[in-house]
C-alpha positions as CSV (number, residue, x, y, z in Angstrom):
1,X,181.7,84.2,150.1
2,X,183.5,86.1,147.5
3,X,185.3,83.5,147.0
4,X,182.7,81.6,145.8
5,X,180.7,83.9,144.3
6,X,183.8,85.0,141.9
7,X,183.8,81.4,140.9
8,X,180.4,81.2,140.1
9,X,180.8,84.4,138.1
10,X,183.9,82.5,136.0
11,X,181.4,79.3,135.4
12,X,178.3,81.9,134.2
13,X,181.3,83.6,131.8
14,X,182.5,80.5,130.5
15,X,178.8,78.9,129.9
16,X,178.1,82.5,127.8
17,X,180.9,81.0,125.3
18,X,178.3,78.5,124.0
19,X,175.1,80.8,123.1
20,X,174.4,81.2,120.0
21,X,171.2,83.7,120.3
22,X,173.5,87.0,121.4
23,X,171.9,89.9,121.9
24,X,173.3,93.7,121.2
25,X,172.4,96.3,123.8
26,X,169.6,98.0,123.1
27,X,170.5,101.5,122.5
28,X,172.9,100.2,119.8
29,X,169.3,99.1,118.1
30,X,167.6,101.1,116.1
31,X,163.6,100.7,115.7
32,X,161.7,101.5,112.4
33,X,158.3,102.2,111.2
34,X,159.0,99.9,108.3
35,X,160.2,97.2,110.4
36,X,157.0,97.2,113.1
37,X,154.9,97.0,110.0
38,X,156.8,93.5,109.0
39,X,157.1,92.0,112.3
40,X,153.2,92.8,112.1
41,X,152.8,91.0,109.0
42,X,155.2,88.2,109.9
43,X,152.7,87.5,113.0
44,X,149.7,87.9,110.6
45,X,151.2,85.2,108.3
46,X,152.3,82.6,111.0
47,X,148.7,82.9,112.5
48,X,147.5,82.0,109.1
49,X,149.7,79.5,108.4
50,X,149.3,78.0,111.7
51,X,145.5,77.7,111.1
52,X,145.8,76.1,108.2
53,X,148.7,73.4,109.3
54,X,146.1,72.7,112.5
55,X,143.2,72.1,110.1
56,X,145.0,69.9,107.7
57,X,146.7,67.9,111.3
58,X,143.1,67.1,112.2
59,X,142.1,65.9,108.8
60,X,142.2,62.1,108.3
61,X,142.8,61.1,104.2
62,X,142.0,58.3,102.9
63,X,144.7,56.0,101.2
64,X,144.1,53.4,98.8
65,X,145.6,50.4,97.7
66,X,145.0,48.5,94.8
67,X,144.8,44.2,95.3
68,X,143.6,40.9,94.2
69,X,139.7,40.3,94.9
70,X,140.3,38.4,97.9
71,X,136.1,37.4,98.2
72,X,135.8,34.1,98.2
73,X,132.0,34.1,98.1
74,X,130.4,32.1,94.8
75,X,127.1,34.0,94.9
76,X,126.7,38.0,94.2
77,X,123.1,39.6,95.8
78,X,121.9,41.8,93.1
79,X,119.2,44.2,94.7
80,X,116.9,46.1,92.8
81,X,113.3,48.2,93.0
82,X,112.7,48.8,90.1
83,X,109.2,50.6,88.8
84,X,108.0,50.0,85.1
85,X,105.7,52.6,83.9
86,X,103.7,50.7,81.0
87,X,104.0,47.1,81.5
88,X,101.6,45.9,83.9
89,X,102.6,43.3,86.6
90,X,101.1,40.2,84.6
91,X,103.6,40.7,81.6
92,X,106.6,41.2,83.5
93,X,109.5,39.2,82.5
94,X,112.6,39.1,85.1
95,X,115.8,36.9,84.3
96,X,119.6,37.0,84.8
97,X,122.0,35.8,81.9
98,X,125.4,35.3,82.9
99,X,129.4,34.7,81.0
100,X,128.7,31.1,82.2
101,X,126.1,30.7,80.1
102,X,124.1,30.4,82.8
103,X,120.3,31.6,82.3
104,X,118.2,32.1,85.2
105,X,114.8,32.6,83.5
106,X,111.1,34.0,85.3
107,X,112.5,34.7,88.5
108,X,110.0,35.2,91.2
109,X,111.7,34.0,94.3
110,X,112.8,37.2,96.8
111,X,110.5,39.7,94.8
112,X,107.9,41.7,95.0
113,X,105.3,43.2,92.3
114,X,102.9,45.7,93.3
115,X,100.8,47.2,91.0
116,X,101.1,50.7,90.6
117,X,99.1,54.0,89.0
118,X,100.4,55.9,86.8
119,X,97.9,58.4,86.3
120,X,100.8,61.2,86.7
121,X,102.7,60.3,83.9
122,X,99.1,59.4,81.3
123,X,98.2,62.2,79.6
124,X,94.7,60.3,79.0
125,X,92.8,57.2,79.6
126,X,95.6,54.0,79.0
127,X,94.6,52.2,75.5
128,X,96.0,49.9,72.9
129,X,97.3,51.6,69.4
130,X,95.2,50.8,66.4
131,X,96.8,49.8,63.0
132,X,96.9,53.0,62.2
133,X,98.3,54.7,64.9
134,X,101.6,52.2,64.6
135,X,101.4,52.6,61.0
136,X,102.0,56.5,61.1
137,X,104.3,56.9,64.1
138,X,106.5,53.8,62.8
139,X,106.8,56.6,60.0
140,X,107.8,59.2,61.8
141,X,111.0,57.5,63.0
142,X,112.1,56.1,59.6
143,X,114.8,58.9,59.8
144,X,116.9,58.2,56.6
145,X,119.9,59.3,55.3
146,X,120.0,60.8,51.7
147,X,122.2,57.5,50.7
148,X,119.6,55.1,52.9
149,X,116.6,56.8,51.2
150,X,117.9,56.3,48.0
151,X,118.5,52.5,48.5
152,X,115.2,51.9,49.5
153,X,113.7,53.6,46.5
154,X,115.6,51.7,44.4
155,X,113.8,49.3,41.5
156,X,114.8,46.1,42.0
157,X,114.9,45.5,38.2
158,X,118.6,43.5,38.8
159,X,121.0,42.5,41.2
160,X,124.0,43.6,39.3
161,X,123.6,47.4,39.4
162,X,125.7,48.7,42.8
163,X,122.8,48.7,45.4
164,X,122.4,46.1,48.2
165,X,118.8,45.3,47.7
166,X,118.5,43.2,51.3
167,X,115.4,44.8,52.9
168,X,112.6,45.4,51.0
169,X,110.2,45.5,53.7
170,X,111.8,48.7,54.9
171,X,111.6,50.0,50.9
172,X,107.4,49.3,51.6
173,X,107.2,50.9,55.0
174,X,109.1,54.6,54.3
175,X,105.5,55.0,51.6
176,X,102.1,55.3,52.4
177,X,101.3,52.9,49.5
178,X,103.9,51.1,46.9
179,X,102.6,49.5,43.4
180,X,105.1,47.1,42.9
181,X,105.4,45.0,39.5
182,X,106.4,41.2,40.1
183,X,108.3,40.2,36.9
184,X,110.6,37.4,35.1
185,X,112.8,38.4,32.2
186,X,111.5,35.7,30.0
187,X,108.0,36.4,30.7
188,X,106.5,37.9,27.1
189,X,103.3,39.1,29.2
190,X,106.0,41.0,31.3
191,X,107.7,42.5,28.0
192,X,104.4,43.9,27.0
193,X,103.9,45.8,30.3
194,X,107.4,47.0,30.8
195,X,107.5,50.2,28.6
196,X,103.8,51.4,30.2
197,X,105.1,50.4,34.0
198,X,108.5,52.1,33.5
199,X,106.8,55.7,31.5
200,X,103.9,55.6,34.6
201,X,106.7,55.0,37.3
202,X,108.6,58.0,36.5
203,X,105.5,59.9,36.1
204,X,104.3,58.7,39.9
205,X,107.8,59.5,41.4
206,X,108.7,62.1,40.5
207,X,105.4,63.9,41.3
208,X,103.2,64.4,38.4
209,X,100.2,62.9,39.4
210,X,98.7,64.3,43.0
211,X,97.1,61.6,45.3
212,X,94.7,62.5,48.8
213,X,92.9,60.7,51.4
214,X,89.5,61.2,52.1
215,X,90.5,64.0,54.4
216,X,92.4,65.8,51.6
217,X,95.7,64.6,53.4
218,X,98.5,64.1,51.1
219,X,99.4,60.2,50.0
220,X,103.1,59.3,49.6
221,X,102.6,56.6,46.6
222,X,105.5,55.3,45.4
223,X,106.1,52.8,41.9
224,X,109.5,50.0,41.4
225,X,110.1,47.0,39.9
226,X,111.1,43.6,41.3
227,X,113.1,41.2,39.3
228,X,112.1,37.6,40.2
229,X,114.7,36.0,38.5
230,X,117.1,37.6,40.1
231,X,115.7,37.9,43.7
232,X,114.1,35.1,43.5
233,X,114.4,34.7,47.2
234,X,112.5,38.2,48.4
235,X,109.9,36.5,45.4
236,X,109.3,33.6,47.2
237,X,109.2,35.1,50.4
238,X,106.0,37.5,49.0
239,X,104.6,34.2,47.4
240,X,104.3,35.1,43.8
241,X,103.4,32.5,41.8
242,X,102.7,33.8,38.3
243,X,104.1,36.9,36.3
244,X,103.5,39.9,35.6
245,X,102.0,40.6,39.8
246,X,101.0,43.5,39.9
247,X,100.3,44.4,43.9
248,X,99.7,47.6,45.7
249,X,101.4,47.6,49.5
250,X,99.7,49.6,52.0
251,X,102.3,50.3,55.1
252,X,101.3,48.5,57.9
253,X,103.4,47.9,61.4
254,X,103.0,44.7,61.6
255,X,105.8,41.7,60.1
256,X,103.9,41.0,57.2
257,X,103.2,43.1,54.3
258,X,99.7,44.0,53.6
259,X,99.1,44.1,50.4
260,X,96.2,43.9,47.3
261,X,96.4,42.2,44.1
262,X,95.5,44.6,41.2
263,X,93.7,42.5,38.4
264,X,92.6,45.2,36.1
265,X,94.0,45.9,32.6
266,X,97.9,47.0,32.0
267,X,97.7,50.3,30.7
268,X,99.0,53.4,32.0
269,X,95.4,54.8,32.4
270,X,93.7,52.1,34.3
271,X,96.7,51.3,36.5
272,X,96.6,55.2,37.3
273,X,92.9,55.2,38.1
274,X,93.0,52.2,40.6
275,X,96.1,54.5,42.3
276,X,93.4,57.5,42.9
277,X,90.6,55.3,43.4
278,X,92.7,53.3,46.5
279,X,94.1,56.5,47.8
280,X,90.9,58.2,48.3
281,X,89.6,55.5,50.6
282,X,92.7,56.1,52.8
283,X,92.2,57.7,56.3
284,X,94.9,58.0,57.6
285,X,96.0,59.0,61.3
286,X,98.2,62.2,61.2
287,X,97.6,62.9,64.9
288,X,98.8,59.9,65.8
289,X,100.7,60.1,69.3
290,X,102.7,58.0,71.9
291,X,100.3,56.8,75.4
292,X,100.1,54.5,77.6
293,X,98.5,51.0,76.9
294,X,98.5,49.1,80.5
295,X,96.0,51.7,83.3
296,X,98.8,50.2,85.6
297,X,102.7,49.9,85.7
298,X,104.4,47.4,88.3
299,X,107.0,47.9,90.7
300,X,109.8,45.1,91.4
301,X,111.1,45.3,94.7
302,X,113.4,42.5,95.8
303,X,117.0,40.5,94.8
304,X,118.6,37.7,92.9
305,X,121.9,35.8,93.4
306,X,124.3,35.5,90.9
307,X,127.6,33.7,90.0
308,X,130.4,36.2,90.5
309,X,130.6,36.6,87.0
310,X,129.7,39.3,84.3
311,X,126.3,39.3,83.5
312,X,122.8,40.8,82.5
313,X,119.4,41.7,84.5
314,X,116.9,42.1,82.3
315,X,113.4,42.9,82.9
316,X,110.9,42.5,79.7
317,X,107.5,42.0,78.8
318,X,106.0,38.6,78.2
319,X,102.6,37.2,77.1
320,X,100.6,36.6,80.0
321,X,97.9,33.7,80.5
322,X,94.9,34.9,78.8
323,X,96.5,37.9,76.4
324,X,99.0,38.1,74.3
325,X,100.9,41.8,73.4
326,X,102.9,43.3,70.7
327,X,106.1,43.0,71.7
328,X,107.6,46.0,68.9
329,X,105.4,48.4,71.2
330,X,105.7,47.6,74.3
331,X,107.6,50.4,76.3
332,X,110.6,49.9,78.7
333,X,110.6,52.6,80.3
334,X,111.5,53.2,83.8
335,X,112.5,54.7,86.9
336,X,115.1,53.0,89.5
337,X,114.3,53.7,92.7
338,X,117.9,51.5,94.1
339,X,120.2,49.4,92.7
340,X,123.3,47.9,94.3
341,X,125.2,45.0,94.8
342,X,126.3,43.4,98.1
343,X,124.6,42.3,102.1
344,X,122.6,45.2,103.7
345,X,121.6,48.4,101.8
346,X,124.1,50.8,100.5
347,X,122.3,53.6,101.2
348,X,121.8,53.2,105.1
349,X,125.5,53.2,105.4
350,X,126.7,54.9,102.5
351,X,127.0,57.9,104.5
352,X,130.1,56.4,107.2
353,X,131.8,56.5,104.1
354,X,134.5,58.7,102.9
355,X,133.1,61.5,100.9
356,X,134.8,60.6,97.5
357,X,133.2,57.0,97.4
358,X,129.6,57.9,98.9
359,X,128.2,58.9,95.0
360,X,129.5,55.6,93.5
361,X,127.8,53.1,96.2
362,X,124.2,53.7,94.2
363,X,124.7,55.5,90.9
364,X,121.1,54.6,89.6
365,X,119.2,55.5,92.4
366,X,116.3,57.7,91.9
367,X,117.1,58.3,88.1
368,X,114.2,58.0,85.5
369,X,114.8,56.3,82.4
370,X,112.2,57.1,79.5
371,X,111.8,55.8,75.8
372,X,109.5,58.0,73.8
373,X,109.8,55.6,70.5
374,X,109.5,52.0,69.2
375,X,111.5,49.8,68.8
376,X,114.1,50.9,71.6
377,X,114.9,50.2,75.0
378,X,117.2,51.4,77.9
379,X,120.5,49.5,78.4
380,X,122.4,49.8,81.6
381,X,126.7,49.8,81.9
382,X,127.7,49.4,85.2
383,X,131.2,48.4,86.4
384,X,131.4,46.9,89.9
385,X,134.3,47.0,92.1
386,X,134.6,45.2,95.8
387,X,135.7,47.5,98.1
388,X,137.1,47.3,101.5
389,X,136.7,50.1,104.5
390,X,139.4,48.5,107.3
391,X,138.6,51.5,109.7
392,X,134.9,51.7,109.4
393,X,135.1,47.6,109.3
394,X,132.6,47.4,106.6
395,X,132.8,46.5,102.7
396,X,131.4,47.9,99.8
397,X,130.5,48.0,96.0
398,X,131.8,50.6,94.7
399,X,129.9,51.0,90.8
400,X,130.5,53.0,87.4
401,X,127.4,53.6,85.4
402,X,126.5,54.1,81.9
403,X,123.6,53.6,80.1
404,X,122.1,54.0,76.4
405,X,118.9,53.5,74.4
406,X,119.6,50.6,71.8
407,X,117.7,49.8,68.9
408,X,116.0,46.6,68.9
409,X,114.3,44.5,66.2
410,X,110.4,44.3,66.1
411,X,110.2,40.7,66.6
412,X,112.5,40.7,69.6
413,X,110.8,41.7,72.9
414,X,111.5,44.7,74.5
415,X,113.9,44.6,77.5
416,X,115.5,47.0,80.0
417,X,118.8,45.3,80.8
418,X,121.6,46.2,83.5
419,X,124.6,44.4,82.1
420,X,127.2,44.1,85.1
421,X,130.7,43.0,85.0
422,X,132.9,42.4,87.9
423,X,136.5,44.0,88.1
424,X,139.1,41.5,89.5
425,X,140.6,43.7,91.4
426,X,139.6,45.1,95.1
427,X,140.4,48.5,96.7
428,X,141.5,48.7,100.3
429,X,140.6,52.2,101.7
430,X,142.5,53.2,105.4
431,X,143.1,56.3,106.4
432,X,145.9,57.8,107.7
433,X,146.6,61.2,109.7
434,X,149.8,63.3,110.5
435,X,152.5,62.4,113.4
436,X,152.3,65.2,116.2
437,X,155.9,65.7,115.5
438,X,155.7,66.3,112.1
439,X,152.9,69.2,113.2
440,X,155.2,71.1,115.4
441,X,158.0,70.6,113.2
442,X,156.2,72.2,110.7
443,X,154.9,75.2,113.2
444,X,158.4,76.0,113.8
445,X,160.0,75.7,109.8
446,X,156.5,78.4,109.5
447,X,157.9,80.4,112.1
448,X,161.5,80.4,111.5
449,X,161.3,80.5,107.3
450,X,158.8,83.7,107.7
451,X,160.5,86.1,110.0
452,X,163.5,84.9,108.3
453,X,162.2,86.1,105.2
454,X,160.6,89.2,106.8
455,X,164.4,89.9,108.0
456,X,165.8,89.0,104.1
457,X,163.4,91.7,103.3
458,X,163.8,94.2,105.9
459,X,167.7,94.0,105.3
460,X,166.8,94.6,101.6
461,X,165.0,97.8,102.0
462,X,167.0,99.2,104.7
463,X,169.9,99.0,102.5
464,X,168.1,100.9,99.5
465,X,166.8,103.2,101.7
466,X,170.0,104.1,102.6
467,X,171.5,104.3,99.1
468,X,168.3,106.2,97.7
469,X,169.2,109.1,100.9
470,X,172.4,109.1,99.9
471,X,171.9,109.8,96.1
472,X,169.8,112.5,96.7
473,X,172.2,113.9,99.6
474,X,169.8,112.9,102.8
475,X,172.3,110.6,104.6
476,X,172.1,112.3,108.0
């Protein structure tokens, strides 16, 4: 027995050779205050620490990568509810023009119009604007640089001065009412009434002479010359067929210019009575407002397919059977209750998606788009991009959106347009999630890097402890 037990004593010596986590007897140890406090804090740190490492090993990040649209598909479903607020159902327009030159015009198949109230949004009883309403709030928005206001105040006595002279419809609508002298160079009877026109037109503009309405409102009257020789072509146009014409233009908001031939005598005094006489039988409308002019909107519920292609949605009024509208006044305005691309809807499924790409499945949805003038219209941006979720096992459009309110010309009709382009790209989105062993090798670098710093720092302190008792003669 002793025998073997002094063996087994020489194998336990010579297996002590090989560890490397010796230990010093304990009264050759010496415990501190200082040091209790940082194996505290070490503890407190690694419990932190090993929070924060479990948290972010139980979170699943997405990963993206970046391909070649693999969709093979030749047709793209474009779904919409849309609600118009001043175009009833009966004038709504709905077509799809695409890069192809494809137009897909009326389209009624696979929606729905509904008729809907508006009373919220009509601060009174729905009507049409009279000639004078349009004539005073076209005014309003005539907001015109000092350069542009210049321009169209401009005589048009010759083309070779350093004006443009290309609208003069525009230099008739910015006054209430514009005299305007029709003239050719070689016309004598046109010699004889320059000097009177020219001395009275100064006179007029530059605001001598004082002209009301029959309210006692204040009438913009403004005086030029147009040179039919050379602008022949804006001559023509206003059908003048003798010289000197003489015409007063009354604004109007209509495409052609109203105006009245004057026919009395061409002298300054006559010419500046029929002024005063036509101005005070002018009423016009300075309470003039924006309203409604349908007692209904319509809301568009449905889709359309499209060639995989950039393209536009546009939905405008239109003339129905049995009335016919202004088109420079009709409002566009609208709110989007969804709009997405792709099978399905978005927004049922929207939320199995990562966080980060739940806001761009439906960008438009529940937004309000209002136009409070004429002559503009809302204008949608929006870039699509195919998405694909391997570890949900669905797809999706992910969209940018951007929008704008465009100016459009009064002829043109009114349109609220979502112009969509396709990127040719598609995203692949797994997710991907840390290796148990890369978890507990993290734990233990945590462990081992802090209470090896703690120790760095205890050694640190210990040691100018020491120095700091022995400068000041405390070393026992």
């Amino acid at each position: 027995m002793d025998q073997q037990y002094d063996g087994d004593k020489r194998r336990m010596s010579s297996l002590r050779k090989f560890d490397v986590f010796r230990t010093m007897p304990r009264d050759m140890v010496e415990t501190t205050s200082s040091g209790a406090m940082l194996t505290f804090l070490a503890c407190l740190m690694c419990t932190v620490l090993f929070l924060l490492e479990f948290t972010a090993f139980l979170r699943v990040t997405p990963v993206t990568e970046v391909v070649m649209d693999s969709n093979q598909e030749g047709l793209l479903k474009i779904n919409f509810d849309v609600t118009m607020h001043d175009i009833a159902c009966d004038h709504v327009f709905i077509g799809v023009w695409d890069s192809f030159g494809t137009d897909h015009l009326n389209i009624t198949k696979g929606i729905t119009m509904t008729p809907i109230s508006e009373d919220g949004l009509a601060t009174e009883k729905p009507s049409q604007y009279t000639e004078e309403e349009l004539a005073e709030l076209d005014a309003r928005e005539h907001s015109l640089t000092e350069e542009e206001r210049e321009e169209l105040n401009a005589d048009w006595a010759s083309s070779s001065d350093s004006l443009k002279h290309n609208d003069f419809a525009s230099a008739i609508a910015i006054h209430d009412l514009t005299f305007v002298n029709f003239f050719a160079e070689w016309c004598p009877h046109c010699k004889s009434l320059k000097p009177i026109w020219n001395k009275l037109e100064n006179e007029v503009n530059s605001g001598q002479h004082e002209f009301k309405d029959k309210k006692g409102n204040k009438i913009d009257v403004h005086m030029l010359n147009m040179n039919c020789v050379d602008f022949g072509e804006e001559c023509a146009k206003q059908s003048v067929r003798a010289y000197p014409a003489v015409r007063l233009y009354r604004r109007s908001s209509g495409e052609r210019l109203k105006f009245e031939d004057y026919s009395g005598a061409r002298t300054a005094e006559p010419l500046l009575k029929y002024l005063q006489q036509k101005a005070d039988k002018l009423q016009l409308k300075r309470d003039a407002h924006y309203h409604h002019i349908f007692t209904t909107g319509c809301r568009l519920n449905g889709f359309v397919n499209v060639a995989r292609v950039p393209g536009t949605l546009h939905i405008e009024a239109k003339h129905s059977t049995d009335k016919s509208i202004n088109y420079a006044y009709t409002n566009t305005s609208h709110f989007v209750h969804s709009f997405s691309f792709g099978e399905g809807s978005p927004t049922d499924t929207k939320h199995l998606l990562p966080t980060e790409y739940q806001e761009h499945v439906a960008p438009l949805n529940e937004k309000n788009f209002v136009v409070d003038h004429f002559h503009m219209a809302p204008h949608h941006y929006i870039k699509v991009m195919s998405t694909r979720f391997p570890n949900q096992g669905m797809s999706s459009y992910q969209m940018t959106h951007h929008s704008n309110y465009r100016s459009i010309a009064r002829s043109a009709r009114p349109q609220a347009s979502f112009s969509y382009d396709l990127s040719p790209v598609e995203v692949i989105v797994t997710t991907k999630s840390r290796r148990w062993y890369d978890f507990i090798t993290s734990i233990l670098a945590l462990i081992g890097g802090t209470f090896t710093f703690m120790s760095m720092i205890s050694g640190v302190y210990n040691v100018a402890s020491k120095k700091f008792k022995r400068s000041i003669g405390k070393d026992n």
